[in-house]
C-alpha positions in Angstrom: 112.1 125.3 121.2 110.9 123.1 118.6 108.8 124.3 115.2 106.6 121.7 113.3 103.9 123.1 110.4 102.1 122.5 107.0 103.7 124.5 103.9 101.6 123.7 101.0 102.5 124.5 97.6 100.3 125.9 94.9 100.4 127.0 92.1 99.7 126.6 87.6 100.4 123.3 86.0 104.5 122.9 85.7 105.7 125.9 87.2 108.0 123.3 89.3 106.2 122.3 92.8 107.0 118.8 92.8 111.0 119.2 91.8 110.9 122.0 94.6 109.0 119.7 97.1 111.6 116.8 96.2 114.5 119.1 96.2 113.7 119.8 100.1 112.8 116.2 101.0 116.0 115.0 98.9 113.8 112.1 97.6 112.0 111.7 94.5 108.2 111.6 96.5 106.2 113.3 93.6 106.4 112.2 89.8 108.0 115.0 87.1 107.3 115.2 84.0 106.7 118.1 81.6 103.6 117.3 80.9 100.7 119.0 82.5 98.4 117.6 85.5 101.7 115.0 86.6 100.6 115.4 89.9 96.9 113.8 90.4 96.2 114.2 94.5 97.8 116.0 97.6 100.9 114.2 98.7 103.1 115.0 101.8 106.9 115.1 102.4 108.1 115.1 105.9 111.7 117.1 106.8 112.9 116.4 110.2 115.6 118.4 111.9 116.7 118.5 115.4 114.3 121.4 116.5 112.0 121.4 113.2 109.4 119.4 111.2 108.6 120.6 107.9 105.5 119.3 106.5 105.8 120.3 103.1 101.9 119.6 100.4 102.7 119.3 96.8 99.0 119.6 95.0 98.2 119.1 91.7 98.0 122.6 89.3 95.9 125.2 89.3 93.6 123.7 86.2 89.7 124.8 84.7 87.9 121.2 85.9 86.4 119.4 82.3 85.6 116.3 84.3 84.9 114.8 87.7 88.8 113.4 88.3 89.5 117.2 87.5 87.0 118.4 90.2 88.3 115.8 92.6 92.4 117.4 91.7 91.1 121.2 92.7 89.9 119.7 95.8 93.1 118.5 97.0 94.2 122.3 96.1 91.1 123.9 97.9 92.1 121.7 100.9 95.6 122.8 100.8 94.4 127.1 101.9 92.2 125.2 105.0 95.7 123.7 106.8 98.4 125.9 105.9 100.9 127.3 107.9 102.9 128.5 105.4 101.6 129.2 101.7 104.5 128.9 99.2 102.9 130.3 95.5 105.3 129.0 92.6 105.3 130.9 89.3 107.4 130.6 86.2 109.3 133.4 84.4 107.0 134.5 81.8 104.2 133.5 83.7 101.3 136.4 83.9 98.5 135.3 85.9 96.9 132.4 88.2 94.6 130.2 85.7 91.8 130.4 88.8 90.7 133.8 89.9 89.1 132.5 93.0 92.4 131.0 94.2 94.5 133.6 93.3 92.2 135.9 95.5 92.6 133.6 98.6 96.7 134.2 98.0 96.3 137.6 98.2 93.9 137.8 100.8 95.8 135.0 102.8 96.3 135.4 106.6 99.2 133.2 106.8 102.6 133.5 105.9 102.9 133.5 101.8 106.1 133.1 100.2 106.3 133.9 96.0 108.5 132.1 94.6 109.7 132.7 90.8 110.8 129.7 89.5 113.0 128.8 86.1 115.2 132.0 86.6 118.1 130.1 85.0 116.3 129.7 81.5 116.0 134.2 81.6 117.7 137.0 82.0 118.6 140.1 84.7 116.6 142.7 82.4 113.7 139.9 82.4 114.2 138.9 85.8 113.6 142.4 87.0 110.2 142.6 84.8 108.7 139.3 86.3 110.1 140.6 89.9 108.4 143.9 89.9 105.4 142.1 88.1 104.4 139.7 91.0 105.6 142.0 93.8 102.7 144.1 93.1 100.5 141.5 92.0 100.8 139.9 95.3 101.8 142.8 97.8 101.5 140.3 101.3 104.2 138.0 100.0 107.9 137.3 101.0 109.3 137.2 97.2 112.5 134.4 96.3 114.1 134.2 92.9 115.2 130.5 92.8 115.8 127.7 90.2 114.5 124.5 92.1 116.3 122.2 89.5 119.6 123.9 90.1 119.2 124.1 93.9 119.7 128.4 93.6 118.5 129.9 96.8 116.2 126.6 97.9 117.9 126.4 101.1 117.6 130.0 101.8 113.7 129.4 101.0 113.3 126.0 103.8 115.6 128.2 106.1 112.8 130.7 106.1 110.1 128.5 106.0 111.4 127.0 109.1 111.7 130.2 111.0 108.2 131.1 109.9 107.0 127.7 111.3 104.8 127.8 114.7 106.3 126.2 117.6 104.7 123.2 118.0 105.8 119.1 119.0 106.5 117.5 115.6 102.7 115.7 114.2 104.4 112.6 112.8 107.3 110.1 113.9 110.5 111.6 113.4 112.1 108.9 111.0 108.6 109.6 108.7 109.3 110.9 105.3 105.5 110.8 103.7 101.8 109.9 104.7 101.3 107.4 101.5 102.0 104.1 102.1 104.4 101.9 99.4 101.8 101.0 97.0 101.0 104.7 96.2 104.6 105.3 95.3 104.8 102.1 92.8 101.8 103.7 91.1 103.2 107.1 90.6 106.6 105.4 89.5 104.5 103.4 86.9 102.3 106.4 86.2 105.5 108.8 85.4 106.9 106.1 83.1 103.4 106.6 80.9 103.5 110.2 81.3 106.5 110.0 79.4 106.2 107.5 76.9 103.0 107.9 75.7 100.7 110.9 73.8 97.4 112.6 73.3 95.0 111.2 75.6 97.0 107.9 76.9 98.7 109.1 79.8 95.5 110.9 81.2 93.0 108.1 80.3 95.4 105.7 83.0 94.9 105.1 86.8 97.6 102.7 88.0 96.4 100.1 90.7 99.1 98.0 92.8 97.2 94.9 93.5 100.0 92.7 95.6 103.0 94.4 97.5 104.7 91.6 99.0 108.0 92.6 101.0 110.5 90.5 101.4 114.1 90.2 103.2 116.4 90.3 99.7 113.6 91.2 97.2 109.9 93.2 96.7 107.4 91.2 94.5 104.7 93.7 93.0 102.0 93.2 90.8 100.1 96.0 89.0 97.0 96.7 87.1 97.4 99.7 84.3 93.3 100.5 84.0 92.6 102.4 80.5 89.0 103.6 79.7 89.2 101.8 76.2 90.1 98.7 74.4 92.5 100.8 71.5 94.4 102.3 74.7 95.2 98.7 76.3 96.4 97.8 72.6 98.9 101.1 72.7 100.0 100.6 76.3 100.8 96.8 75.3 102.7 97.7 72.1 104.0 95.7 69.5 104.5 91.9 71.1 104.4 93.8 74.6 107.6 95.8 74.2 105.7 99.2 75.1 104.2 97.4 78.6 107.9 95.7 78.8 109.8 99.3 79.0 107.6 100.9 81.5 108.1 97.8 83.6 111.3 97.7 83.3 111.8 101.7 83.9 109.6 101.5 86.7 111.5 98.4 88.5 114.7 100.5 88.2 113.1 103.5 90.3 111.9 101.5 92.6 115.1 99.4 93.6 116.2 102.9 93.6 113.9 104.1 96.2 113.3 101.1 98.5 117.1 100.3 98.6 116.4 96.7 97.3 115.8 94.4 94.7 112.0 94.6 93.2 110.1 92.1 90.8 107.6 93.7 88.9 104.2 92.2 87.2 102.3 94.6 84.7 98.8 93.7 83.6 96.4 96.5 81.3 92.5 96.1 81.8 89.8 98.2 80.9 87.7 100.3 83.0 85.3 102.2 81.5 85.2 106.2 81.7 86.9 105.4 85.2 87.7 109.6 85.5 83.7 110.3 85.6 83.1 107.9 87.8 82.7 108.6 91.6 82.8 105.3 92.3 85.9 104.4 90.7 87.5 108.0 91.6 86.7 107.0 95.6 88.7 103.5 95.2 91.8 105.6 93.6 91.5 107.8 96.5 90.6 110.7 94.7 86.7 112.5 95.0 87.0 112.3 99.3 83.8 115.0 99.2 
């Protein structure tokens, strides 16, 4: 008998979803940072066993849209209730409450298997532990309920042990040696986007789309080059930095990932351009593969 399925995982900004998702895959697939809205769209990571096929969703978190990009983010959520086979809901200790009633509603009124998972458990304690456990148990009666710490690995594999077992039986949907739907360009951009994420403030890191021009794959070496779009001319000056040593790190940070993740040398090109209020645009938001309404 073989299972295949879609678990997608939802939840509020930085609760954890994309170390879980990459703690299953054992790849780094989605960026982490601890800043929130990291993760920008819907991105799949494929786990292949001998009688399974895990599709595992990470989505972006659960956020109040101020602006179209934002809109276009909850859609890839939205999207993620229609396909399920498996819901997984992440919460945080301390955590209280889902930021978007409407969501939380479709969790608790969900048809499909939902699995709670409360995340972060190293950073409490048993008394506290016991609160949050009794908290969401009754917050969210139709859920399976995990402690687990996805950084430290605690009880993840008892979590993807269930998942599997909860899993219809069905032929795998994509080639077995798959890992993810994106193609390589997508992964350069998030590997450029996380090294902004954590190297700049404010606005800087929200006000940047990443977009991999050239992808040229060779047998000893990858040659990549890269456009960092900002909405305005003061942000291209603070991505470039002093004589280009800001643009110089992330490049250079970047590169290192990515030799990491495609087993082989990579040459990197950075350029910074300005593109005008790119996250109202539906235009621009279509050609980053955002806004698919």
């Amino acid at each position: 008998m073989h299972r295949a399925g879609f678990v997608n995982i939802i939840g509020n900004p930085n609760v954890g979803k994309s170390t879980l998702m990459n703690a299953f895959i054992g790849e780094k697939l989605s960026i982490i940072t601890s800043k929130a809205q990291t993760t920008r769209h819907r991105i799949l990571g494929i786990v292949n066993g001998e009688d399974f096929q895990v599709i595992l969703s990470d989505t972006p978190g659960i956020i109040k849209p101020a602006y179209e990009l934002q809109e276009s983010m909850m859609d890839f959520v939205k999207s993620a209730f229609e396909d399920a086979d498996v819901l997984i809901y992440m919460v945080e200790i301390g955590e209280k409450a889902l930021k978007d009633e409407s969501f939380f509603k479709k969790i608790t009124n969900s048809k499909i298997p939902v699995l709670l998972l409360l995340n972060k458990i190293d950073s409490s304690n048993q008394e506290q532990l016991e609160e949050q456990a009794e908290l969401w148990q009754q917050k969210v009666p139709n859920a399976e309920f995990y402690p687990i710490s996805a950084l430290n690995g605690f009880n993840v594999q008892n979590v993807f042990d269930r998942i599997v077992e909860l899993l219809p039986e069905s032929p795998a949907f994509y080639p077995k040696d798959q890992l993810t739907d994106k193609p390589e360009r997508f992964f350069v951009n998030e590997a450029i986007r996380e090294k902004i994420l954590l190297h700049y403030k404010k606005e800087i890191p929200y006000a940047v789309e990443v977009d991999t021009e050239e992808f040229f794959e060779e047998e000893k070496i990858i040659k990549i080059r890269s456009v960092i779009m900002v909405e305005r001319e003061t942000q291209k000056g603070i991505i470039i930095g002093h004589k280009g040593s800001a643009l110089k790190r992330v490049g250079m940070e970047a590169r290192k990932d990515l030799e990491q993740f495609f087993g082989k040398q990579v040459h990197i090109e950075l350029y910074v351009k300005v593109n005008k209020n790119w996250r109202s645009n539906q235009n621009q938001l279509k050609r980053f593969g955002y806004n698919q309404r």
